[in-house]
C-alpha positions in Angstrom: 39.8 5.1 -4.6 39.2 2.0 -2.0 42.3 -0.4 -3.3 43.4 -3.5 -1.5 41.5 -5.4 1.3 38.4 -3.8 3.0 34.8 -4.0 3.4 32.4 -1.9 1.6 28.5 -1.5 3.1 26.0 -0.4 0.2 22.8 1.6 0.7 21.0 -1.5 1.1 22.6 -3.1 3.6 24.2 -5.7 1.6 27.9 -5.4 2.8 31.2 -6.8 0.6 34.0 -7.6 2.3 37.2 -8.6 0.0 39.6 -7.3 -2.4 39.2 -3.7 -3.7 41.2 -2.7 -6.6 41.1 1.2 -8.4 37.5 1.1 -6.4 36.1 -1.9 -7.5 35.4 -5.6 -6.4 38.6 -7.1 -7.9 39.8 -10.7 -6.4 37.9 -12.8 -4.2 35.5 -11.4 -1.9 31.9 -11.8 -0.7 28.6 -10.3 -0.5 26.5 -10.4 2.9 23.1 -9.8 2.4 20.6 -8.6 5.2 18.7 -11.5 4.7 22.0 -13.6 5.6 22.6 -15.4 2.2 26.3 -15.1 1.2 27.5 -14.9 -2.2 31.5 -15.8 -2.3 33.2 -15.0 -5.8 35.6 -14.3 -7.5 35.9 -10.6 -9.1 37.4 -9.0 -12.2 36.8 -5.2 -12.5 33.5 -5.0 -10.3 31.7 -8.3 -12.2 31.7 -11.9 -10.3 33.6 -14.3 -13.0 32.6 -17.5 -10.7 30.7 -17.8 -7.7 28.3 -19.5 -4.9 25.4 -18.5 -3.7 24.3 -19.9 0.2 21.3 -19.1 1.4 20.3 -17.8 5.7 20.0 -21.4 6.0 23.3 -23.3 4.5 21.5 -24.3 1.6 24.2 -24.0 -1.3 22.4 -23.2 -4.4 23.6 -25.1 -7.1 23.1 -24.1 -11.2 22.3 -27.6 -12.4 20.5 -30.5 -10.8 19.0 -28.8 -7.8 16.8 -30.8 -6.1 15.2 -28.5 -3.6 11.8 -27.8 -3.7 11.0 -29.7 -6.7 8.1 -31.6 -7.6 9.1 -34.5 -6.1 10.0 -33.8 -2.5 8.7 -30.2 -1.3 9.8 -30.1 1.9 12.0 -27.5 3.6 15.5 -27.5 4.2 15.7 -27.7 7.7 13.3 -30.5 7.3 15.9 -32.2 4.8 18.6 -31.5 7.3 17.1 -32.4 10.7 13.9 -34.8 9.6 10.2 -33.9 9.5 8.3 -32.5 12.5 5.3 -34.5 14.2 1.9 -34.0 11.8 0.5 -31.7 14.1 3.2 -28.7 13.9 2.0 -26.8 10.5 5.6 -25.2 8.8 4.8 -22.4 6.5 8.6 -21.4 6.7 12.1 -22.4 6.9 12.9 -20.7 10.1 12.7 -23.1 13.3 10.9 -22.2 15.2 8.8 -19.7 13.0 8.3 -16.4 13.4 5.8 -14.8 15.7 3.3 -12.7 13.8 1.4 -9.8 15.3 -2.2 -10.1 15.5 -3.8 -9.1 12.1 -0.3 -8.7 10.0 1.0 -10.5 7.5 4.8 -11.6 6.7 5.9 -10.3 3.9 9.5 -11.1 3.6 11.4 -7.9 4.9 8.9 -7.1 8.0 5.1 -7.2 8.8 2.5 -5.4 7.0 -0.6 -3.8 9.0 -3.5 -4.0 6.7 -5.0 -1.4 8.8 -2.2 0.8 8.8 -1.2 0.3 5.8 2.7 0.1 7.9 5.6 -2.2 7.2 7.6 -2.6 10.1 11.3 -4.9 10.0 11.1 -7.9 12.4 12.3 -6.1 15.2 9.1 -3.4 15.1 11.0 -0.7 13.5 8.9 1.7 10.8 10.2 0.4 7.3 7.9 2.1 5.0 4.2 2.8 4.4 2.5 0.3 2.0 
């Protein structure tokens, strides 16, 4: 069984790196997702007892008064971070500068789907899965 310090890459992708003990998250350690949010925490026998959740961007996520995205201001992080853009730049993301989409696809969070054939490709053009 994994025991001590290592890293651990799930079928996923998602990737923990931290303490192992009798083959299971035990101590601190963090999760690496492929999206590139981080979730650091503390373990006891495979289950986080305390932890923080940062998101691709830096955004921390916090459990009680979050103020991101609410009703009140809606803009995007990077927009909290680094000021708004001039009125005639359109943001539908967070990324800056956006992603390019291919002609007749649509973002859909993990790749690009092809209406036409019916394909989901990752961001770099590589088959994910058929829709």
């Amino acid at each position: 069984r994994m025991e001590g310090q290592g890293s651990y890459t799930l079928p996923t992708g998602t990737e923990y790196r931290g303490a192992l003990r009798d083959g299971m998250f035990d101590g601190e350690g963090e999760l690496l997702f492929p999206n590139g949010g981080r979730y650091r925490a503390v373990w006891h026998r495979g289950v986080p007892t305390q932890g923080k959740y940062t998101f691709a961007d830096g955004l921390k996520y916090k459990d009680k008064k979050w103020h991101y995205c609410d009703g009140y201001d809606r803009r995007f992080y990077t927009e909290i971070c680094s000021g708004l853009k001039p009125a005639d730049i359109s943001r539908f993301t967070n990324l800056d500068p956006p992603r390019k989409i291919p002609e007749g696809c649509y973002d859909c969070g993990d790749g690009f789907y092809n209406p036409e054939t019916r394909v989901i490709v990752d961001y770099k053009l590589r088959f994910l899965r058929n829709a």
